[in-house]
C-alpha positions in Angstrom: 65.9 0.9 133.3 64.7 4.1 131.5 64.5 2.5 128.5 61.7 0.0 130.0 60.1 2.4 131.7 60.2 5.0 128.2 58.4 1.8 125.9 55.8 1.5 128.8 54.7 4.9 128.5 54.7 4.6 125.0 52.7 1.8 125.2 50.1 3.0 127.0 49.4 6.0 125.0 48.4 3.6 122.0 49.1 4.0 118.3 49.9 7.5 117.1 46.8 9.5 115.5 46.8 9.9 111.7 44.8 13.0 110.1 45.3 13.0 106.7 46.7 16.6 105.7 44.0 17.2 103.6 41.6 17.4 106.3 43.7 19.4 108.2 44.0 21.7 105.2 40.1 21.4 105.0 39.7 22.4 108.9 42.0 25.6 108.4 39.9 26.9 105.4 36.9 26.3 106.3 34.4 29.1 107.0 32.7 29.4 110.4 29.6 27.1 110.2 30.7 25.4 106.6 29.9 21.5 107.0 33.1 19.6 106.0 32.3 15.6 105.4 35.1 13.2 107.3 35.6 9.8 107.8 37.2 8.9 111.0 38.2 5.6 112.0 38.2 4.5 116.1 41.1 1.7 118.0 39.6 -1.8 118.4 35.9 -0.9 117.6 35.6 -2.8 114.0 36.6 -5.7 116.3 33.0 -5.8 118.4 29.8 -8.5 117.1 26.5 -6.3 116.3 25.6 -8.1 119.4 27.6 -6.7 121.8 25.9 -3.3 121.6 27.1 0.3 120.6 31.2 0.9 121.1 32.6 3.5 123.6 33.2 5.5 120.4 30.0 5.4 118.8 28.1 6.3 122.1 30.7 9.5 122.2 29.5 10.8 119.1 26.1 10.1 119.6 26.5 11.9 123.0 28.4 14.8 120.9 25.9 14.9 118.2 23.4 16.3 121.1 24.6 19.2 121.4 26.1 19.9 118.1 24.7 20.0 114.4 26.1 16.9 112.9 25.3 14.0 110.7 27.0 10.9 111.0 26.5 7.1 109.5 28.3 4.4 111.6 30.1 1.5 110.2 30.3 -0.6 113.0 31.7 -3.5 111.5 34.6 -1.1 110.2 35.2 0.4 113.4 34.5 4.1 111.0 32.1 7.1 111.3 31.2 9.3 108.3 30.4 12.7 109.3 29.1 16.1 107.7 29.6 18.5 110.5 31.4 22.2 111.0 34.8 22.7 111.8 34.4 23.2 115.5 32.6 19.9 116.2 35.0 18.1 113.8 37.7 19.2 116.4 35.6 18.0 118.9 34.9 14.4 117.5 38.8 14.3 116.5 39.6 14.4 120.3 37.9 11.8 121.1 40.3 9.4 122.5 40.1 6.6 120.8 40.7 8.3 117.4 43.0 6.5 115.5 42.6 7.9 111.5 40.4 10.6 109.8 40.5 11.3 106.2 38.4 14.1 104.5 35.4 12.3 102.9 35.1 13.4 99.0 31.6 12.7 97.9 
């Protein structure tokens, strides 16, 4: 019975969250304020028509992007964000829940 109740858990929490170790390299050197350009990819948003409207995770960012300097180009078909931001904000947008992959972005 633990067993069933230990894969429901599981379950609910979703896939595990990816971040390529280069970003996280690129998030511990980076200098207060220094934009860092990442690629983050969200759960199940790829899998919405254009006319269904913006996803749960591109509204977060937008909402995000508000308050904090950063520069984003959504792929909505892809389910991906591209972003040039700082380190603190990149934290901030890698928290959002339905986070599944980020890669640093080498342009």
């Amino acid at each position: 019975m633990k067993k069933k109740h230990a894969k429901r858990v599981a379950a609910a929490r979703g896939p595990a969250r990816r971040i390529d170790p280069r970003l996280k390299q690129a998030l511990s050197r980076a200098a207060e304020g220094a934009p860092i350009e990442a690629v983050i990819l969200f759960r199940d948003a790829g899998r919405r028509g254009a006319a269904a409207g913006k996803s749960k995770p591109e509204k977060a960012v937008e909402a995000l992007a508000r308050t904090e300097q950063i520069e984003y180009n959504f792929f909505p078909n892809l389910g991906a964000v591209a972003v040039r931001t700082n380190s603190r904000a990149l934290r901030k947008l890698l928290d959002l829940p339905d986070v599944t992959t980020a890669t640093v972005n080498h342009s």
